[in-house]
N, C-alpha and C positions, 0 to 999 in steps of 0.2 A: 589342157586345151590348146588349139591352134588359133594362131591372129590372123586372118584374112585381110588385106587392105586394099584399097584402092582410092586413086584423090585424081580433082582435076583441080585447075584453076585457069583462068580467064577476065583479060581485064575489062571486059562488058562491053554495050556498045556506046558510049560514051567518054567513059577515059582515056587519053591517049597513052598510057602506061598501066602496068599492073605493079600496086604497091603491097602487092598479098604475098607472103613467102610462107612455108610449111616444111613440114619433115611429116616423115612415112617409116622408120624405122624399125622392120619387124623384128631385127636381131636383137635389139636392147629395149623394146618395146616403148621406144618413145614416138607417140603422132601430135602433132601441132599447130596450128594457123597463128601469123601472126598480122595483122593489118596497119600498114603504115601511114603514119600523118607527117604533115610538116611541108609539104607542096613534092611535087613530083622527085625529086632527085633523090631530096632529103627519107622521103617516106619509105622508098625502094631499100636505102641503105638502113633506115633504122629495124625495118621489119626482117631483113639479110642478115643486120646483127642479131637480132633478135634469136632469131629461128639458131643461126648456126650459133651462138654463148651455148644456150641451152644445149643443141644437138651434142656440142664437145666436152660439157660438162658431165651429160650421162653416160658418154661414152669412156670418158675416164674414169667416173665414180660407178661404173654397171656392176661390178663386183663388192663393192662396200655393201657391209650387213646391216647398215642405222637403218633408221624409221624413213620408209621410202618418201616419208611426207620432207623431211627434211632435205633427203637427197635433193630431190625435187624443187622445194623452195628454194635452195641455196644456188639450182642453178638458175632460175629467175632470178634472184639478187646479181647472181653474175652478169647474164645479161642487162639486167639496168644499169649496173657499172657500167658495163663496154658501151651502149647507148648514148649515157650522159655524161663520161671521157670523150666521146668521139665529137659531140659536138661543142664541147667545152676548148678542143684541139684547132677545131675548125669552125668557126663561128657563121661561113656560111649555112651552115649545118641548127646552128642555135633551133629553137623551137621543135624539133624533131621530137619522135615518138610511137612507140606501136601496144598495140593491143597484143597481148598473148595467154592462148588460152591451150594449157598444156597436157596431155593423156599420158601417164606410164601406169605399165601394169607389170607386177610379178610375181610368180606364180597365179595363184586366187584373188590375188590383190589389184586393184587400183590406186592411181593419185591423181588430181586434177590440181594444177596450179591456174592460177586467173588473176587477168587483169584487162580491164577496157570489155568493150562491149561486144564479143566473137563470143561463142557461145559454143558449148558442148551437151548432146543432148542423149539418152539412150533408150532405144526401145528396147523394153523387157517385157514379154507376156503380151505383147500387142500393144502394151501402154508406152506412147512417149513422153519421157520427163526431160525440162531442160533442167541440165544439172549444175549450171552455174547462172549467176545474177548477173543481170547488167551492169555496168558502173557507169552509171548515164543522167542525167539531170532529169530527164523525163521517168526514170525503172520506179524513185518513187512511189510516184503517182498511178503505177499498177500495184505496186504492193500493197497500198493504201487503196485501192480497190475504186480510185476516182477514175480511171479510162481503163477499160480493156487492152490487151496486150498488142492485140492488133491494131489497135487505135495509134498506137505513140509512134508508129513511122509518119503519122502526119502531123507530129506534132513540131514546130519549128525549130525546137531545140535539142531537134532528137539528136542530132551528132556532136555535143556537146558530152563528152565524158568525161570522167573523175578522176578515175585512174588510169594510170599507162604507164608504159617499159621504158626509163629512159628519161622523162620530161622533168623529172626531179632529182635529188639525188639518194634519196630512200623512195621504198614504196612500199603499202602492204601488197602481199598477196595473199590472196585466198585460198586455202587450199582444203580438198575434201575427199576424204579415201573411203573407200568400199569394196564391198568383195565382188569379184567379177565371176557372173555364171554362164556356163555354155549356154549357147541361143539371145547371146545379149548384141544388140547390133550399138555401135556408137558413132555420132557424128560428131566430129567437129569443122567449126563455118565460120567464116565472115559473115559483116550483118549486108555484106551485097548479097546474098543470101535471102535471110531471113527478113529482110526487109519486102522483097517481091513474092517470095513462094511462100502459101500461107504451111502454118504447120501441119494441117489436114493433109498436103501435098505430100509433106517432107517424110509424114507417117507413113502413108500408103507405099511411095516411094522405094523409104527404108525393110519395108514388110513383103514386096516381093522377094517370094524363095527361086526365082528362075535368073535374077540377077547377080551377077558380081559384084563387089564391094566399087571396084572401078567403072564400072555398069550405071551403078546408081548414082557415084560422083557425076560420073556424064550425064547424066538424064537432069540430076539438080542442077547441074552449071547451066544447063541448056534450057531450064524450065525458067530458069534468073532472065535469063537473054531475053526469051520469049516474052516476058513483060515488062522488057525496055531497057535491060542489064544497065539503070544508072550510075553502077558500080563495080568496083570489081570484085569477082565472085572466086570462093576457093572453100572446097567440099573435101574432106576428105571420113573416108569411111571405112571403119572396123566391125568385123564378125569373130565372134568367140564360135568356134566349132570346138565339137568331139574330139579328142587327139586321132580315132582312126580313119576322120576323114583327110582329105589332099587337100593342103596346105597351095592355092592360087599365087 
């Protein structure tokens, strides 16, 4: 199969920064959103370390044979180190932290490493499934079937999360591997994202066959904007094609 990609990101119309960082790497087949906290400086760097621990860890480990689940995880363990080193060095820094929600694929294979509340989702067959949990004080209370999923962006404590990259000095992460079939599109997003566009959108979206993967990252960042971009917003998108189709 071939990875088609393409991502935007955009710090919306509210923030005066973007604290969203990603990777797109079709060579070693890692893509990623990471979303940072900690107030504006703090957020940009921790979500910067974030994204690049992980980017260098699979780029040194792309050729080991272990269980790509471990690969994977151990490069989030990395980056939580270098996270909460950096502000342990620099205490301006203290309280920092990012969400990272991470996609490797090789061969047939998937890995999804997760933490914080960015979200990876994939349409297969026209169905889209999100494929990772929230780590949020409010996720809960949809699991337990007391509010609907669209409900908890209005809930007051919806930014309130659990887990993050960095904020401690362990962390778990989650991670979940599956076989990847041609015709499978996958998102990964911030919740500046998925908080504005409902997923009926994000479906439709994802399911035009006249768009590019970068196509459709633009059309989401731009649909985020469109109802008030409170946040900042960062889409990025994967298509499994044919091997004899052209590789974008």
């Amino acid at each position: 199969m071939q990875i088609l990609h393409g991502s935007q990101t955009n710090q919306g119309r509210v923030r005066t920064s973007n604290e969203d960082s990603y990777v797109e790497n079709g060579e070693t087949g890692l893509f990623l959103v990471a979303d940072g906290m900690g107030g504006h400086a703090a957020g940009e760097i921790a979500s910067q370390l974030t994204a690049s621990s992980v980017d260098d860890w699979i780029k040194t480990h792309a050729e080991d044979h272990g269980r790509l689940a471990d690969v994977l995880r151990l490069g989030a363990l990395q980056a939580n180190a270098r996270v909460f080193d950096a502000q342990r060095e620099n205490h301006a820094l203290a309280g920092m932290g990012s969400t990272l929600t991470a996609l490797l694929f090789r061969g047939r294979q998937y890995c999804i490493a997760h933490a914080g509340d960015s979200r990876a989702y994939r349409l297969r067959s026209g169905i889209l499934d999100q494929l990772t949990r929230d780590h949020s004080l409010v996720w809960p209370l949809y699991e337990n079937g007391m509010m609907q999923k669209s409900e908890l962006i209005r809930h007051p404590q919806k930014n309130l999360i659990t887990r993050s990259i960095g904020s401690h000095p362990q962390v778990d992460i989650d991670v979940l591997e599956g076989e990847a079939l041609a015709g499978d599109i996958y998102l990964l997003c911030s919740d500046g994202l998925t908080d504005t566009v409902p997923e009926e959108r994000i479906c439709k979206a994802l399911s035009d066959p006249q768009k590019t993967p970068r196509e459709i990252a633009d059309f989401l960042v731009a649909a985020a904007n469109e109802e008030g971009g409170p946040d900042n917003i960062t889409a990025v998108v994967i298509k499994l094609e044919p091997d004899e189709l052209r590789n974008w």
